[in-house]
N, C-alpha and C positions, 0 to 999 in steps of 0.2 A: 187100714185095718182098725185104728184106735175108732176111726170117727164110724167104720158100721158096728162096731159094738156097741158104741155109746147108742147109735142112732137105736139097735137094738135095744136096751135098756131104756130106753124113754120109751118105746115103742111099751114093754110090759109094765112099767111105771102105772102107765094112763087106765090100766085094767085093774087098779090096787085099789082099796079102799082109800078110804081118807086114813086112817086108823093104823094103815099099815104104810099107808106113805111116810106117815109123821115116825112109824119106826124105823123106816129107811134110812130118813133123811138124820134120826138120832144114832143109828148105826155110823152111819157114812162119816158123819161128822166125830162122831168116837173113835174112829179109824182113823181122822185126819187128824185129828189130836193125836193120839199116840205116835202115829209117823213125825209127826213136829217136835214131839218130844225126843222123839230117838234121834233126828238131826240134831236136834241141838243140845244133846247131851254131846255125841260126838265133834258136834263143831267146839264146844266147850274145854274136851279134852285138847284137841289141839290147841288152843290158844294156851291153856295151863300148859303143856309143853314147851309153847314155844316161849312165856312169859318166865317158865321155870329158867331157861337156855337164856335168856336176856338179866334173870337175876344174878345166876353165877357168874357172866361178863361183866354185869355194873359191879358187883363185888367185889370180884379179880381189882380191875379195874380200880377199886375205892382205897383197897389194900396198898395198890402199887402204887397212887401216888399218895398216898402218907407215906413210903418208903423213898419214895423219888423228894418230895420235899426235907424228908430227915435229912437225907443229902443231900440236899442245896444246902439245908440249915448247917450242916456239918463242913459243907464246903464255906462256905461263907467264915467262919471259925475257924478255918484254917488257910484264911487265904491269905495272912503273910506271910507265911512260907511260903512260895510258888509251885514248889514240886507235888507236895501231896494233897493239896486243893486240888489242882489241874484233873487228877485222878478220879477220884471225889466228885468235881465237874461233871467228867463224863461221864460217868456212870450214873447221874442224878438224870440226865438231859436224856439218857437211853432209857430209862425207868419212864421220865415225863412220855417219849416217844413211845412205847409199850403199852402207857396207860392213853394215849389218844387212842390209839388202834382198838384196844378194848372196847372202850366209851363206845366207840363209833359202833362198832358190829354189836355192841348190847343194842345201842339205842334202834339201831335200824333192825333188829329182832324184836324190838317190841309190836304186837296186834296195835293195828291202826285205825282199823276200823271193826267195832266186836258183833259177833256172828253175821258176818253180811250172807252167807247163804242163806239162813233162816227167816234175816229181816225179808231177802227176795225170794224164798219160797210165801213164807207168810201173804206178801201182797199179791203174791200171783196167787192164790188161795183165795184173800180178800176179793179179788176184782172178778175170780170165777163164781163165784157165790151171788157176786150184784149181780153177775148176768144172770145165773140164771134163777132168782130169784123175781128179777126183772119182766 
């Protein structure tokens, strides 16, 4: 269906002046801009989402182990006595264990590669244009 349309549309292309081709083709191309634009505003949006979602994990995250190390530093301080270090201890190592888990799920929420629909709309754009310029 796409390809007898198109076939149609060159078919009336070929009856246009020069004049009105070259406003076609500034049409056409005005259109493909704006669609690009609107992709990649939305592809845009997602990433700030998802970059928003990985700040507040690396924060959580940064928060807890200055917490987790106040209690080491606190445990360490009280580690001749045995009994309320020991305490101290574990609660610093579950705090360090709380902020890996964080760390990990920020980092692996962070975009890794920025707007790849766009980059791959754009060059399939790019390479329809050589043809048929061609």
């Amino acid at each position: 269906m796409e390809l007898e349309s198109e076939r149609m549309e060159r078919e009336q292309l070929r009856h246009l002046s020069t004049a009105d081709l070259i406003k076609h083709a500034l049409t056409e191309a005005r259109l493909l801009v704006k669609a690009e634009v609107l992709h990649a505003k939305k592809e845009l949006k997602e990433e700030a989402k998802a970059a928003r979602t990985s700040g507040i994990l690396l924060g959580a995250a940064f928060v807890l182990v200055l917490c987790a190390l106040s209690a080491l530093f606190v445990a360490l301080g009280l580690a001749l006595p045995v009994g309320p270090a020991l305490g101290v201890l574990i609660v610093g190592v579950a705090l360090l264990l709380v902020t890996g888990l964080l760390a990990f799920v920020g980092v692996k929420k962070l975009p890794k590669k920025p707007l790849p629909h766009t980059q791959a709309r754009l060059r399939t754009d790019l390479t329809l244009t050589r043809e048929t310029l061609q």
